[in-house]
N, C-alpha and C positions, 0 to 999 in steps of 0.2 A: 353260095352253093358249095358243098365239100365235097371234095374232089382229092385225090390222089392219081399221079403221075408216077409210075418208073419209068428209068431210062437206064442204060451202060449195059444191057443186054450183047449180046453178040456171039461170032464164032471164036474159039479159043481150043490153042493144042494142050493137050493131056499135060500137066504142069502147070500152065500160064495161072496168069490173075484176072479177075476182071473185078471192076467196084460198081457196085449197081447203086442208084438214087432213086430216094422216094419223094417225091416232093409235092407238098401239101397247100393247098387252096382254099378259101372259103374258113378257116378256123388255124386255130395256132396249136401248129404241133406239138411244142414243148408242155404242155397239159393234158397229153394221152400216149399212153403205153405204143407202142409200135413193134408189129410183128412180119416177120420175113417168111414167106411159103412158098411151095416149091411141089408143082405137079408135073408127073412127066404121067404121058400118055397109055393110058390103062391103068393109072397107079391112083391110088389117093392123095388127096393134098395131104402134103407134111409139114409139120412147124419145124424151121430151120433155125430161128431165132427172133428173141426181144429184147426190149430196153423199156427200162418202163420211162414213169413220168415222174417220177416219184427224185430218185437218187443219179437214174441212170444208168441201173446196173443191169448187166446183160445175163441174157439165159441163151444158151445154146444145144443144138441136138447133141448129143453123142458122137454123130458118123461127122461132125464140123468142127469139133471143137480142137482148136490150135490149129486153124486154116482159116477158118473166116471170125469175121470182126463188125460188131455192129458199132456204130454210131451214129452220133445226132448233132449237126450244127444251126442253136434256135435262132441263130440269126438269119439262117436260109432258108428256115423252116421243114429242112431237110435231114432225111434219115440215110444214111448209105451199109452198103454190106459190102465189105470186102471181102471178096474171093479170093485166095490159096491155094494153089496145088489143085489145083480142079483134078478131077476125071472123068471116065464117061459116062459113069453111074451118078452124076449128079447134073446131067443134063434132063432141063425142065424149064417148063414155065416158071419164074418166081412171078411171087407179086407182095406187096405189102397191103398194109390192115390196119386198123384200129379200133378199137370198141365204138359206140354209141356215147359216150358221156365221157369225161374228164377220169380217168381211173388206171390202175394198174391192173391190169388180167388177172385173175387168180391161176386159172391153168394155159400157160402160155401160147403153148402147142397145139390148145385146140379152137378150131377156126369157127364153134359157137361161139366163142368169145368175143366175135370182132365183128364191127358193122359196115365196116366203110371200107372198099378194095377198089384197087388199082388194078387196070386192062392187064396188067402183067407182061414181063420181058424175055422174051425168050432169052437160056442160056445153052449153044452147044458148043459140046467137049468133042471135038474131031480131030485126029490127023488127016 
């Protein structure tokens, strides 16, 4: 059964970090692209980032890039996103993703792309 798990969700002050984990059951991550999304309430899901399967190079939004950080350790079978500098405009649901078949995305950010999602983590940005 393929399954995806996040965890490292939580509360965090304007500044902090947090590293959130994806982690994959039923099928071996390292053979599918993985994508990081992020819905805050009333909003659309957004693509925040990916890594594919391929090389393992990463794509990120605009409003993330040089704060957060994706990677992937295939021995854990796990994908993590590091979080930077938070604020409070980027408190949301994440959750991670991956296509239907062994592949890299062609358009990374959009969540037809992806077959397989995880219950999601909540992140909030409070004082």
């Amino acid at each position: 059964q393929v399954q995806l798990v996040e965890s490292g969700g939580g509360l965090v002050q304007p500044g902090g970090s947090l590293r959130l984990s994806c982690a994959a059951s039923g099928f071996t991550l390292d053979y599918y692209a993985v994508g990081w999304f992020r819905q805050a309430p009333g909003k659309e899901r957004e693509g925040v980032s990916c890594i594919s399967s391929s090389d393992g190079s990463a794509r990120y939004a605009d409003s993330v890039k040089g704060r957060f950080t994706i990677s992937r350790d295939n021995a854990k079978n796990t994908v993590y996103l590091q979080m930077n500098s938070l604020q409070p405009e980027q408190q949301a649901v994440y959750s991670c993703a991956t296509p239907g078949v062994p592949q890299t995305v062609i358009v990374w950010y959009d969540p037809r792309e992806y077959d397989y999602w995880g219950q999601g983590t909540q992140v909030t940005v409070s004082s």
